[in-house]
GUDREN-120667 format. One record per residue (C-alpha): residue number from 1; x, y, z; residue in one letter; chain. Coordinates in nm, 2 decimals. Example, Ala and Ser with C-alpha at 12.3 -4.5 7.8 and 13.67 -1.06 7.14 Angstrom:
<sites>
+-----+--------+--------+--------+---------+--------+
| num |     px |     py |     pz | residuo | cadena |
+-----+--------+--------+--------+---------+--------+
|   1 |   1.23 |  -0.45 |   0.78 |       a |      A |
|   2 |   1.37 |  -0.11 |   0.71 |       s |      A |
+-----+--------+--------+--------+---------+--------+
</sites>
This chain:
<sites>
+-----+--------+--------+--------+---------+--------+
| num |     px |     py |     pz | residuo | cadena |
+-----+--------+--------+--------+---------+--------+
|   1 |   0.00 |   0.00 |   0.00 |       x |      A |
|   2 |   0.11 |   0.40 |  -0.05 |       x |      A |
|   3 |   0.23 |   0.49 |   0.21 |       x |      A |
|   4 |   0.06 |   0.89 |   0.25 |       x |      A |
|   5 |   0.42 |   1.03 |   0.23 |       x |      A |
|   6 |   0.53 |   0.86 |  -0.10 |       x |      A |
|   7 |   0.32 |   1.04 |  -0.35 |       x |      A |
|   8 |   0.52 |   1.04 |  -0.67 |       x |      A |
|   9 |   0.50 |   1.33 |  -0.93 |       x |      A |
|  10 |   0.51 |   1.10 |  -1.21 |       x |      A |
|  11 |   0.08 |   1.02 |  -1.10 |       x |      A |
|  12 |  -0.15 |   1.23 |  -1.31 |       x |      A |
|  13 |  -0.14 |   1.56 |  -1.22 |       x |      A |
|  14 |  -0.47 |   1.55 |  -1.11 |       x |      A |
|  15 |  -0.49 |   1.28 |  -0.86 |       x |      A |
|  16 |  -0.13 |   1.48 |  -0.75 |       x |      A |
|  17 |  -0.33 |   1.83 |  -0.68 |       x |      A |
|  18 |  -0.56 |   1.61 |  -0.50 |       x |      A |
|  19 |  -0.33 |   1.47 |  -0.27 |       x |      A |
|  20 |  -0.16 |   1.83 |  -0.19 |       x |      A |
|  21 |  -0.49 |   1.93 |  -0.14 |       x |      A |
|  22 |  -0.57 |   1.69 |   0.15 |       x |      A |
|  23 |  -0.51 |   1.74 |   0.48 |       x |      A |
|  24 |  -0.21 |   1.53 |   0.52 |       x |      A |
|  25 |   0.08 |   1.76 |   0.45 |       x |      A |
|  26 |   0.27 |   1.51 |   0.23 |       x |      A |
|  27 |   0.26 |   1.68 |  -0.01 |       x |      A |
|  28 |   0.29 |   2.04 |   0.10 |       x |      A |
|  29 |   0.43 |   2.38 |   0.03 |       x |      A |
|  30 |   0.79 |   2.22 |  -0.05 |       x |      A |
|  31 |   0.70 |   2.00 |  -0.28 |       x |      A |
|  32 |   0.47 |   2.21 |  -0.41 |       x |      A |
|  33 |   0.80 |   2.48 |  -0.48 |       x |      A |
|  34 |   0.99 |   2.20 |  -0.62 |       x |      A |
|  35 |   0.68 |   2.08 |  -0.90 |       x |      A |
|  36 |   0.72 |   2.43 |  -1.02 |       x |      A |
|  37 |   1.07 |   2.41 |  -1.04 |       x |      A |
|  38 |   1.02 |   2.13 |  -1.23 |       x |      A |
|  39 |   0.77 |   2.37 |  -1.47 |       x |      A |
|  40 |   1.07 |   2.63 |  -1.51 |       x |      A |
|  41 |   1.29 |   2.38 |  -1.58 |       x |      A |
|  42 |   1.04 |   2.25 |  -1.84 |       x |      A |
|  43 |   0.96 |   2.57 |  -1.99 |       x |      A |
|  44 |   1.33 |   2.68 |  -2.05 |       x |      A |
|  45 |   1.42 |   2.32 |  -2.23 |       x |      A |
|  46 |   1.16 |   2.42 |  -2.45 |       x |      A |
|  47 |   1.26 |   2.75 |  -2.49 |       x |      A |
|  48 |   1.59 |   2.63 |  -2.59 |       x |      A |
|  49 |   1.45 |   2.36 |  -2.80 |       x |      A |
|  50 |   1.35 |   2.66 |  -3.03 |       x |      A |
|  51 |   1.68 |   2.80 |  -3.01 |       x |      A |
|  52 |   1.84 |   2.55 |  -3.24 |       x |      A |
|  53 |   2.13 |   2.81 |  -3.41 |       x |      A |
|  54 |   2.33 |   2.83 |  -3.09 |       x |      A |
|  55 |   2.54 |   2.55 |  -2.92 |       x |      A |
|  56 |   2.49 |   2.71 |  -2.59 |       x |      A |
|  57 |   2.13 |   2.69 |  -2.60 |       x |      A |
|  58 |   2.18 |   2.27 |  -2.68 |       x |      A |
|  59 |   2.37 |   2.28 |  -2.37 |       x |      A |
|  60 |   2.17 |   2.44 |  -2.19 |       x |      A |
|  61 |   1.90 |   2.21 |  -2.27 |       x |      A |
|  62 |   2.08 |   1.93 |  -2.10 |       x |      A |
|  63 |   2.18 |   2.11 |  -1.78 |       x |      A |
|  64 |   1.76 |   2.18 |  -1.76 |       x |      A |
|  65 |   1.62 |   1.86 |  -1.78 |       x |      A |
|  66 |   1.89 |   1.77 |  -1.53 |       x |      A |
|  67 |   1.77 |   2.00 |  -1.31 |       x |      A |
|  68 |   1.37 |   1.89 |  -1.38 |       x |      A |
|  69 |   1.46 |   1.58 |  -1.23 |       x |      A |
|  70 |   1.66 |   1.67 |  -0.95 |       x |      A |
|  71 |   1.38 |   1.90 |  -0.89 |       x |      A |
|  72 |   1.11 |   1.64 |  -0.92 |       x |      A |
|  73 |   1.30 |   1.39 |  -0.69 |       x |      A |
|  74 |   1.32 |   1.66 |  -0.44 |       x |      A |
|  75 |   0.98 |   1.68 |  -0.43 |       x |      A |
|  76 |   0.92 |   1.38 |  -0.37 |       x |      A |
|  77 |   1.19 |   1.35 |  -0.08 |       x |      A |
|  78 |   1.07 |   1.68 |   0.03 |       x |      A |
|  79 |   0.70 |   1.49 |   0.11 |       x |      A |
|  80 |   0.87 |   1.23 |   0.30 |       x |      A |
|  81 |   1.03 |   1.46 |   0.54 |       x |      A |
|  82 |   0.76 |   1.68 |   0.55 |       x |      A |
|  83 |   0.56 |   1.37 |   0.69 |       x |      A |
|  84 |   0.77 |   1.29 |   0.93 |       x |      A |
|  85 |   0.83 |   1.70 |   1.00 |       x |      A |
|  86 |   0.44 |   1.67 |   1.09 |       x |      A |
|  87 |   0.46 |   1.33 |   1.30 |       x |      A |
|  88 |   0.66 |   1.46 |   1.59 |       x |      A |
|  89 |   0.48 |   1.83 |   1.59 |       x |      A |
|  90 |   0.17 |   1.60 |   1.65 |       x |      A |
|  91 |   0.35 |   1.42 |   1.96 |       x |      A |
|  92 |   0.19 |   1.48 |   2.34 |       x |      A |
|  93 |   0.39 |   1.79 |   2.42 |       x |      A |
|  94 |   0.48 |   1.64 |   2.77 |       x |      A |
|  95 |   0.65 |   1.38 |   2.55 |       x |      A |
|  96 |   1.00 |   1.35 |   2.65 |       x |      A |
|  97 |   1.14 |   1.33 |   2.33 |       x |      A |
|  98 |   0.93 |   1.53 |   2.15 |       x |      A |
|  99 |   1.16 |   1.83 |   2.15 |       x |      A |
| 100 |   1.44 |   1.62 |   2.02 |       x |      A |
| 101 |   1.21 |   1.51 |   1.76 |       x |      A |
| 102 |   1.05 |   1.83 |   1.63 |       x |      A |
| 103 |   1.39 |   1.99 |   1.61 |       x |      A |
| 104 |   1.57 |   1.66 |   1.41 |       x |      A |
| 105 |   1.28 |   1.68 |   1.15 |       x |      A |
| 106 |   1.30 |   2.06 |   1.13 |       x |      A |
| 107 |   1.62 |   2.02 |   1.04 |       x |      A |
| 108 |   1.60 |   1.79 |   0.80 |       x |      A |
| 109 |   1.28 |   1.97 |   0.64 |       x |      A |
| 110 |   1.50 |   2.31 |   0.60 |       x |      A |
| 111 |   1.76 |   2.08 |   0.44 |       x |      A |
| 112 |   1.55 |   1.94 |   0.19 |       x |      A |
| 113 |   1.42 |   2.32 |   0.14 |       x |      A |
| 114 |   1.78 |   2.40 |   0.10 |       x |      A |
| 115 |   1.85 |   2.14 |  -0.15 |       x |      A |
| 116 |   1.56 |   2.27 |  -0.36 |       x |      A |
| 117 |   1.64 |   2.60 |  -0.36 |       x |      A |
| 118 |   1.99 |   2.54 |  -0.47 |       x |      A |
| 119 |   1.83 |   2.33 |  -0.78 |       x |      A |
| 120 |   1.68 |   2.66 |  -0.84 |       x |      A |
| 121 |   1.97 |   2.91 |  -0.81 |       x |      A |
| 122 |   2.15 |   2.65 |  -1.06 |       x |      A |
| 123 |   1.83 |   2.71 |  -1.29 |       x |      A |
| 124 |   1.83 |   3.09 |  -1.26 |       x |      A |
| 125 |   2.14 |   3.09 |  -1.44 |       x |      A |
| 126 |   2.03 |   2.92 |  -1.77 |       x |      A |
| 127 |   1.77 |   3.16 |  -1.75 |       x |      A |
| 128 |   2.02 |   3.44 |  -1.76 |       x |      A |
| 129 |   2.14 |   3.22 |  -2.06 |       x |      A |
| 130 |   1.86 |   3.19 |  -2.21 |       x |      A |
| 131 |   1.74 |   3.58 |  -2.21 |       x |      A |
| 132 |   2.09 |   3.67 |  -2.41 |       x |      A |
| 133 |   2.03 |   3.39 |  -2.66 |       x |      A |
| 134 |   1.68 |   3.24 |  -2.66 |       x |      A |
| 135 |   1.48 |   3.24 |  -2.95 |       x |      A |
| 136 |   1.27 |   3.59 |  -2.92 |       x |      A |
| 137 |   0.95 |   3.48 |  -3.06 |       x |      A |
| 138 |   0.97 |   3.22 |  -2.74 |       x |      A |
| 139 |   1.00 |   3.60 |  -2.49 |       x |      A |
| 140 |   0.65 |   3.53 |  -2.32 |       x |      A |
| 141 |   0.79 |   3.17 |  -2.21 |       x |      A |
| 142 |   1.08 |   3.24 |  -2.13 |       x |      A |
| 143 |   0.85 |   3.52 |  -1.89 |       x |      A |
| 144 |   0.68 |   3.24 |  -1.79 |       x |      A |
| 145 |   0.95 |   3.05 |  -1.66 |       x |      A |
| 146 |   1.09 |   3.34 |  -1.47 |       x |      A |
| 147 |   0.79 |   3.35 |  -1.29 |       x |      A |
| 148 |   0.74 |   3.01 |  -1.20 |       x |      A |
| 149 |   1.10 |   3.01 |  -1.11 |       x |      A |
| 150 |   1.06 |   3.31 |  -0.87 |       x |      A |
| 151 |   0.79 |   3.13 |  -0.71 |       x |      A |
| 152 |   1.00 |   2.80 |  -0.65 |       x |      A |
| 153 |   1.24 |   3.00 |  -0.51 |       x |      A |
| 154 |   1.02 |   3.20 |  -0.28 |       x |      A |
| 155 |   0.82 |   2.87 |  -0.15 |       x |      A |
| 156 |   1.22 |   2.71 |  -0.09 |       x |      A |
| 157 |   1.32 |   3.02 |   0.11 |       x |      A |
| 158 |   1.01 |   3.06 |   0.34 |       x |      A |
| 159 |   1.03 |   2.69 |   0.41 |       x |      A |
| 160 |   1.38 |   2.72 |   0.48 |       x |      A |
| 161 |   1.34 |   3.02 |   0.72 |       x |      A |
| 162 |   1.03 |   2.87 |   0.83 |       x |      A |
| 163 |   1.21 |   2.53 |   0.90 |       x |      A |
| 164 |   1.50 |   2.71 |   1.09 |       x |      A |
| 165 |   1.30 |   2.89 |   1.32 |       x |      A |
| 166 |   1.12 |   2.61 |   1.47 |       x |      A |
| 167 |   1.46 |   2.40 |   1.50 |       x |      A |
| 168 |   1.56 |   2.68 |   1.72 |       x |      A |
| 169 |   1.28 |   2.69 |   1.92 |       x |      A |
| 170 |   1.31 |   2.35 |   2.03 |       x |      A |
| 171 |   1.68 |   2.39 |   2.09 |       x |      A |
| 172 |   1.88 |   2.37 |   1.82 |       x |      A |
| 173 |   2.25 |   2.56 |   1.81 |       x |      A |
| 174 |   2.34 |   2.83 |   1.63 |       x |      A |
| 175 |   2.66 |   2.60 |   1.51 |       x |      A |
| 176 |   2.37 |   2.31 |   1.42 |       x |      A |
| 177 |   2.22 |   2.60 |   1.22 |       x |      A |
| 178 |   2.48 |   2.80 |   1.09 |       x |      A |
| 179 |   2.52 |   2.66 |   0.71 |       x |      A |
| 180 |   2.19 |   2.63 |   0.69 |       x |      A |
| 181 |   2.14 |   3.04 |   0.74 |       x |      A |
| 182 |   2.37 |   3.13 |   0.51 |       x |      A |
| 183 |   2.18 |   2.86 |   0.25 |       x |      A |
| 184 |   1.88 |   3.08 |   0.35 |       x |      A |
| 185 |   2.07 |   3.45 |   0.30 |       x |      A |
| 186 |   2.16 |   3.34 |   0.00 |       x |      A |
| 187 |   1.80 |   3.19 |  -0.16 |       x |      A |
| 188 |   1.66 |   3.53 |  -0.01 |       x |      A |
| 189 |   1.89 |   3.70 |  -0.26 |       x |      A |
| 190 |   1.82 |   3.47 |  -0.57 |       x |      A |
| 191 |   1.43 |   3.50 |  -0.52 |       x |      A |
| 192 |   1.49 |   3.80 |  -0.53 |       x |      A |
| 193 |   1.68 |   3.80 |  -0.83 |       x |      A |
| 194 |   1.40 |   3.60 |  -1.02 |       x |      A |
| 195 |   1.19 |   3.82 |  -0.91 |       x |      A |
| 196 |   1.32 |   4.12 |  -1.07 |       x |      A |
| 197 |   1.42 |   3.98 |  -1.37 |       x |      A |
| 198 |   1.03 |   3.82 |  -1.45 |       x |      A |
| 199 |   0.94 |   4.17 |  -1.42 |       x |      A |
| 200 |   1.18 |   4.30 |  -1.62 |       x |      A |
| 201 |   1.08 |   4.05 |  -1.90 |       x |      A |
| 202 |   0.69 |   4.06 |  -1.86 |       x |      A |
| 203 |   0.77 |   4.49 |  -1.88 |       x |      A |
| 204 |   0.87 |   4.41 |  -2.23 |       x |      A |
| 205 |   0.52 |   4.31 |  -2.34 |       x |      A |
| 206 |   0.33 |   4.64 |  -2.20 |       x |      A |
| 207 |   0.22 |   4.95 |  -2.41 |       x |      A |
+-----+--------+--------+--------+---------+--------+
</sites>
C-alpha cells in the first residue's frame, strides 16, 4: 500500500493536486515549490529547443532537464520529510522526546528546502542564458518560466526560514544551524533576483 508520504509526481497531475490538497501535508508547500521548479525547468528546455542556431542553447538544454529531475525527486523526498516533520509536531507535548524530535525533522525539512532551492539558483542561471540567446519569438515563455521560477524560489526560502526557526525553538545551536542560514541569505537573494528579472521581462510586453 502507499504509504501517505510517498506520492510520486510521475501520478496524473490531477490525482497529485488532490493529494496536496488533503489534509495530510505530504505533499505540501515544499514539494509544491519543487513541482514548479520542475515547470521552469520545463519551460526553459523548450525555450531552448526553439533556439536551435546556438550551441549554448543545446547545452543548456541538457543542464535543464537535469535540473527537472533533480527538482522532481526533491519533491518527492521533500513529502517524506515533510511527513515525518508533521509526526513529531503531532506528539503529546509532555513527550519527553518530542523536543528532540520536532527539532531533528525541522532540520532535515530546512535541508531538503535547501536542497531545492539550490536546484533553483542552478536554474536561474540558464535563465540568464537563455534571455541573451533564446529564440525571441519564445520571450512570453521564457517570462513564464521566470515567474514560475521566482515562485520556486520563494516557497524554498520561506520553508527554509520557516524550518529554521522552529529548530531553534526546540533547541537547536546556532553552530547546528549556521550553514543552513547562510543557504537561507543566499535563496533570499536569488528570489529576489528572479523576481526582478520576471518583471523586467513581462515589462517588455506592456504599451
Amino acid at each position: 500500500m502507499e504509504q501517505p508520504a510517498d506520492v510520486p509526481t510521475s501520478i496524473p497531475l490531477d490525482s497529485w493536486l488532490t493529494k496536496l490538497g488533503q489534509s495530510s501535508g505530504a505533499p505540501g508547500g515544499g514539494a509544491a515549490s519543487g513541482v514548479m521548479l520542475g515547470i521552469a525547468a520545463s519551460l526553459l528546455s523548450m525555450v531552448a529547443a526553439y533556439t536551435p542556431d546556438d550551441p549554448r542553447a543545446a547545452e543548456c538544454a541538457r543542464r535543464v532537464v537535469l535540473l527537472r529531475d533533480v527538482a522532481l525527486q526533491g519533491a518527492e523526498s521533500d513529502g517524506i520529510v515533510s511527513a515525518d516533520f508533521g509526526a513529531a509536531l503531532a506528539l503529546p507535548v509532555d513527550d519527553p522526546d518530542r523536543d528532540a524530535r520536532v527539532r531533528d525533522a525541522a532540520r532535515r525539512a530546512a535541508e531538503s528546502a535547501a536542497r531545492l532551492g539550490s536546484a533553483g539558483m542552478d536554474l536561474l542561471d540558464e535563465v540568464l542564458v537563455l534571455r541573451e540567446i533564446g529564440n525571441p519569438s519564445l520571450s512570453a515563455d521564457l517570462a513564464v518560466a521566470a515567474g514560475a521560477l521566482a515562485a520556486s524560489l520563494t516557497g524554498s526560502s520561506i520553508n527554509l526560514r520557516a524550518n529554521l526557526r522552529t529548530a531553534q525553538r526546540h533547541r537547536a545551536s546556532a553552530a547546528e544551524l549556521s550553514e543552513l542560514r547562510a543557504d537561507a541569505g543566499r535563496l533570499t537573494e536569488a528570489q529576489r533576483s528572479a523576481a526582478r528579472i520576471t518583471e523586467e521581462l513581462s515589462s517588455e510586453f506592456d504599451g
